[in-house]
C-alpha positions as CSV (number, residue, x, y, z in Angstrom):
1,X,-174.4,31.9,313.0
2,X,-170.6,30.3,313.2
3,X,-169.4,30.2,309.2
4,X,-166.9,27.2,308.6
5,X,-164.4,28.3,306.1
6,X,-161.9,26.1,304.2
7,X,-158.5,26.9,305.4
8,X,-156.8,26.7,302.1
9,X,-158.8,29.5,301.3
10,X,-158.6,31.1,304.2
11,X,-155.0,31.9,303.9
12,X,-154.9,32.6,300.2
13,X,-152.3,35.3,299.4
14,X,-151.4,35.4,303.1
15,X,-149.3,31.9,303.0
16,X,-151.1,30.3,299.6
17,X,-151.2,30.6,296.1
18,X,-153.7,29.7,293.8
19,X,-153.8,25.9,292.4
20,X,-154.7,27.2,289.0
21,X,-152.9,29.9,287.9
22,X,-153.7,32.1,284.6
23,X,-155.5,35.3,283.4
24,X,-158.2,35.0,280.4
25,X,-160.3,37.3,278.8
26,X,-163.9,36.7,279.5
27,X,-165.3,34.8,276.3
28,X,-162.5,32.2,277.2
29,X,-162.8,31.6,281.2
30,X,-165.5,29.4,280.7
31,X,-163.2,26.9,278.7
32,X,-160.3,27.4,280.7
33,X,-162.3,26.4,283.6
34,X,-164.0,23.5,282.4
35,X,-160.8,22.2,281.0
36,X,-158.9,22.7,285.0
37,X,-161.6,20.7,285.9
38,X,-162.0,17.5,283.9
39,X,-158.0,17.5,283.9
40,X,-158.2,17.8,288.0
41,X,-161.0,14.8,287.9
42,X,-159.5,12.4,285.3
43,X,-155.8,12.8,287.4
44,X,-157.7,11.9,290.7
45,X,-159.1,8.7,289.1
46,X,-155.8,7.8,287.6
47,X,-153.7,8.7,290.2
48,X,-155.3,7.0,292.7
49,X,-153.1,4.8,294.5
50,X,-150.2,7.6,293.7
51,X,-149.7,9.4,296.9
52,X,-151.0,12.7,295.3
53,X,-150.6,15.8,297.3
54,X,-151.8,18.6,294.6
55,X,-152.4,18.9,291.3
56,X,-151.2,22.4,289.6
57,X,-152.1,23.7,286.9
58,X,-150.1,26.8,285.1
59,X,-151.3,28.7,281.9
60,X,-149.3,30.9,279.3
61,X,-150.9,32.2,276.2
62,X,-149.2,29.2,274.1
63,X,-148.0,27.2,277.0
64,X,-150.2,24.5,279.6
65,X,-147.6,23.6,282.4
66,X,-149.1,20.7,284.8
67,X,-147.4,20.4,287.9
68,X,-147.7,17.3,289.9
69,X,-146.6,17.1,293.6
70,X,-146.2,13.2,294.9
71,X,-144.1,11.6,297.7
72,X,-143.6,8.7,295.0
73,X,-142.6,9.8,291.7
74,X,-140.8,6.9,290.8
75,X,-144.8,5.5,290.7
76,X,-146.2,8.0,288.1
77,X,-142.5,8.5,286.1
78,X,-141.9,4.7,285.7
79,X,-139.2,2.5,284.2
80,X,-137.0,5.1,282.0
81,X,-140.2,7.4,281.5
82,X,-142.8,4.8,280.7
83,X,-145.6,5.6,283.1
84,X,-145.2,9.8,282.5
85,X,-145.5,9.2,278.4
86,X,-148.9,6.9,278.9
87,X,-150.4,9.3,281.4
88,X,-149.9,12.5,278.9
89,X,-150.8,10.2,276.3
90,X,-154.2,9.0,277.8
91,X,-154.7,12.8,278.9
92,X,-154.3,14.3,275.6
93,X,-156.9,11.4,274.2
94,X,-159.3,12.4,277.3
95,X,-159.0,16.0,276.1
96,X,-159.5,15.5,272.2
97,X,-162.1,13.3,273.5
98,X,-164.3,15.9,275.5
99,X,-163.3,18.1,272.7
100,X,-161.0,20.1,275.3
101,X,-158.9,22.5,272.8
102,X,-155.0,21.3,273.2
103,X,-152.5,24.4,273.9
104,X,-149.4,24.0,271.6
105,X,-147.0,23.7,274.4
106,X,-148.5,20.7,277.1
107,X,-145.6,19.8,279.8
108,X,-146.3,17.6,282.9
109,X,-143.8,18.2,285.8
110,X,-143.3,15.6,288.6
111,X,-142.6,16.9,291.7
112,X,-141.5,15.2,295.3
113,X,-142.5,16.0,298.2
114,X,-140.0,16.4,300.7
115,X,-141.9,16.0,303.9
116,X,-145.1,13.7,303.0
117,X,-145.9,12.7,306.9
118,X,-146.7,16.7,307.2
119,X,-149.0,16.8,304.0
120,X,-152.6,16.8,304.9
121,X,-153.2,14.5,301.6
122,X,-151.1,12.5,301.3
123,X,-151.6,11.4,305.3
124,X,-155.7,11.5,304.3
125,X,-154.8,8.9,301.9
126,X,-152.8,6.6,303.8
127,X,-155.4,6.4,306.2
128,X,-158.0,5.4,303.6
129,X,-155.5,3.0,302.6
130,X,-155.6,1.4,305.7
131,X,-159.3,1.2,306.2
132,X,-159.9,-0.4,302.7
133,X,-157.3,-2.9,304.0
134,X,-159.5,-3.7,306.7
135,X,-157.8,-2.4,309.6
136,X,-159.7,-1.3,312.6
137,X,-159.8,2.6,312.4
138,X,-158.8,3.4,316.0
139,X,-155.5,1.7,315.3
140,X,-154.8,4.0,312.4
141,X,-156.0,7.0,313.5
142,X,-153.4,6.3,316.2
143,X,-150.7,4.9,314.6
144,X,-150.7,7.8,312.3
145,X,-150.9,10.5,314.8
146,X,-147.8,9.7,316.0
147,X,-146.3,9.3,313.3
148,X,-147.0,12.9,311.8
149,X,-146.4,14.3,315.0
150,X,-143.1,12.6,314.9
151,X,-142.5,14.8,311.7
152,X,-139.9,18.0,313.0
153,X,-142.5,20.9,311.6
154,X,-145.4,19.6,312.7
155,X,-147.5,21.2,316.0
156,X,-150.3,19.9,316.0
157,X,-153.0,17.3,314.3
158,X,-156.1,16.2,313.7
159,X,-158.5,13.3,312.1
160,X,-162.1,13.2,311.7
161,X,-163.6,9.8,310.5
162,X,-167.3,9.6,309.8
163,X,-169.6,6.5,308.1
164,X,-169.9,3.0,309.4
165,X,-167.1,3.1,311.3
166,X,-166.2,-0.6,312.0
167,X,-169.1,-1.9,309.4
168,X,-171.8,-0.5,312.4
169,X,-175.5,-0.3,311.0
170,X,-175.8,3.2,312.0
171,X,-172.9,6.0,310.8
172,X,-170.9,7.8,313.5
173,X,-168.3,10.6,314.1
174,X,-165.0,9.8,316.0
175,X,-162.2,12.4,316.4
176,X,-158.7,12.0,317.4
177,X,-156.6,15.4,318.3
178,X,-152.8,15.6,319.5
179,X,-151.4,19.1,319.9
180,X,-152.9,22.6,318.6
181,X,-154.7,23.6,315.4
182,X,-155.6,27.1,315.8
183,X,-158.1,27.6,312.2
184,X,-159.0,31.5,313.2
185,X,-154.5,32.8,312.6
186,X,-153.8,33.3,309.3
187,X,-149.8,33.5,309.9
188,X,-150.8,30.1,310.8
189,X,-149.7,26.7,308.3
190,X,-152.6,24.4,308.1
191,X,-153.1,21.9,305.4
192,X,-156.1,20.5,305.1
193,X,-157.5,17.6,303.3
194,X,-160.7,15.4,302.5
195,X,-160.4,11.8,301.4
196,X,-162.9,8.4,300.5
197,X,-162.3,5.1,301.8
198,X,-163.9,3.1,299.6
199,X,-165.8,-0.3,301.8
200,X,-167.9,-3.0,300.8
201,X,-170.8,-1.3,303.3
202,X,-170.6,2.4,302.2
203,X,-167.7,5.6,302.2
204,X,-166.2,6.6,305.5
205,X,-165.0,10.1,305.4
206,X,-161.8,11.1,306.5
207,X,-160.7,14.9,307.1
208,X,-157.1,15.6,308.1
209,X,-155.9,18.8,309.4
210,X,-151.6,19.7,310.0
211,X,-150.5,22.5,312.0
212,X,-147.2,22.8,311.0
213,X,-146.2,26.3,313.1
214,X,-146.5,29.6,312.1
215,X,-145.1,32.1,309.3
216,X,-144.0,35.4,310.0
217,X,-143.0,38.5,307.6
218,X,-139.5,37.1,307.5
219,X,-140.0,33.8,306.4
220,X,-142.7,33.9,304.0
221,X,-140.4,34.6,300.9
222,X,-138.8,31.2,301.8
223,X,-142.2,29.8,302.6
224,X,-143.4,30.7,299.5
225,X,-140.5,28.7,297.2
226,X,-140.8,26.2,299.0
């Protein structure tokens, strides 16, 4: 039987690094974890509407850094710092609610992302945009395959939509593929991404995959800052 592995994970160490990044001792894991992931949830609800491509999260022993990866900062930052004060605020008031302990240090970085036509994400979400807009989904799945293959890194690309695909009474898959997307090399870039569109007759699911050519020895220093 054929295993279907997540290619995020599949290339962990080799081209990624982990989204959530600290060591604890046992009794503490536990917390940590359950703290990574009500932050992770309460960010996707806010956020939504943001252009999010990841949320990461970095731990010291006295220090929390949240690092926040958009192609629209200005959205999340705000008039002269306005929107990035109320989102740590209503997060700190989440945690103390859920009785999440605070670290002494809490930072939230906003980061851009240079090339958001080649992030899997960020794509995923502009086509659930579109959908909840009410446009037909062929026409998007098109548009936007052209338009992130139009993007210099980018090899290859794919979209899978499945639901009641043009309000239908019975749910359907349909694909649309330019280029390569080889999932079994691990020197190879693929971001991957799952999104929700949102409809008055159900959820239609949208996966995106990005092949955005391979990583050798020699670049993956460089790869890897970037």
């Amino acid at each position: 039987m054929s295993k279907i592995v997540h290619p995020y994970a599949h290339r962990l160490v080799i081209l990624r690094d982990w989204k959530s990044r600290w060591f604890s001792d046992p009794k503490k894991f536990k917390d940590y974890l359950r703290a990574d992931v009500t932050i992770r949830s309460f960010l996707g609800k806010t956020l939504r509407g943001s252009y999010v491509s990841s949320i990461e999260i970095e731990r010291g022993q006295k220090a929390t850094r949240l690092i926040i990866k958009t192609s629209r900062p200005g959205m999340i930052i705000g008039r002269n710092g306005e929107g990035a004060t109320k989102l740590r605020a209503g997060l700190v008031k989440m945690m103390t609610k859920r009785g999440i302990k605070m670290p002494e240090d809490f930072k939230i970085d906003i980061v851009e992302v240079q090339s958001p036509d080649a992030d899997a994400h960020i794509v995923a979400y502009a086509i659930a945009e579109g959908l909840e807009k009410r446009m037909t989904f062929r026409r998007i799945m098109k548009q936007m395959a052209e338009k992130v293959m139009s993007a210099r890194e980018v090899r290859g690309v794919r979209f899978v939509l499945s639901g009641r695909l043009g309000g239908a009474e019975i749910a359907r898959t349909e694909e649309i593929k330019r280029g390569s997307i080889p999932l079994q090399t691990f020197r190879a870039d693929i971001d991957f991404a799952r999104e929700k569109a949102h409809l008055p007759y159900g959820d239609i699911g949208i996966k995106v995959w990005i092949y955005r050519g391979e990583v050798f020895d020699k670049d993956k220093r460089e790869y890897t800052k970037k």
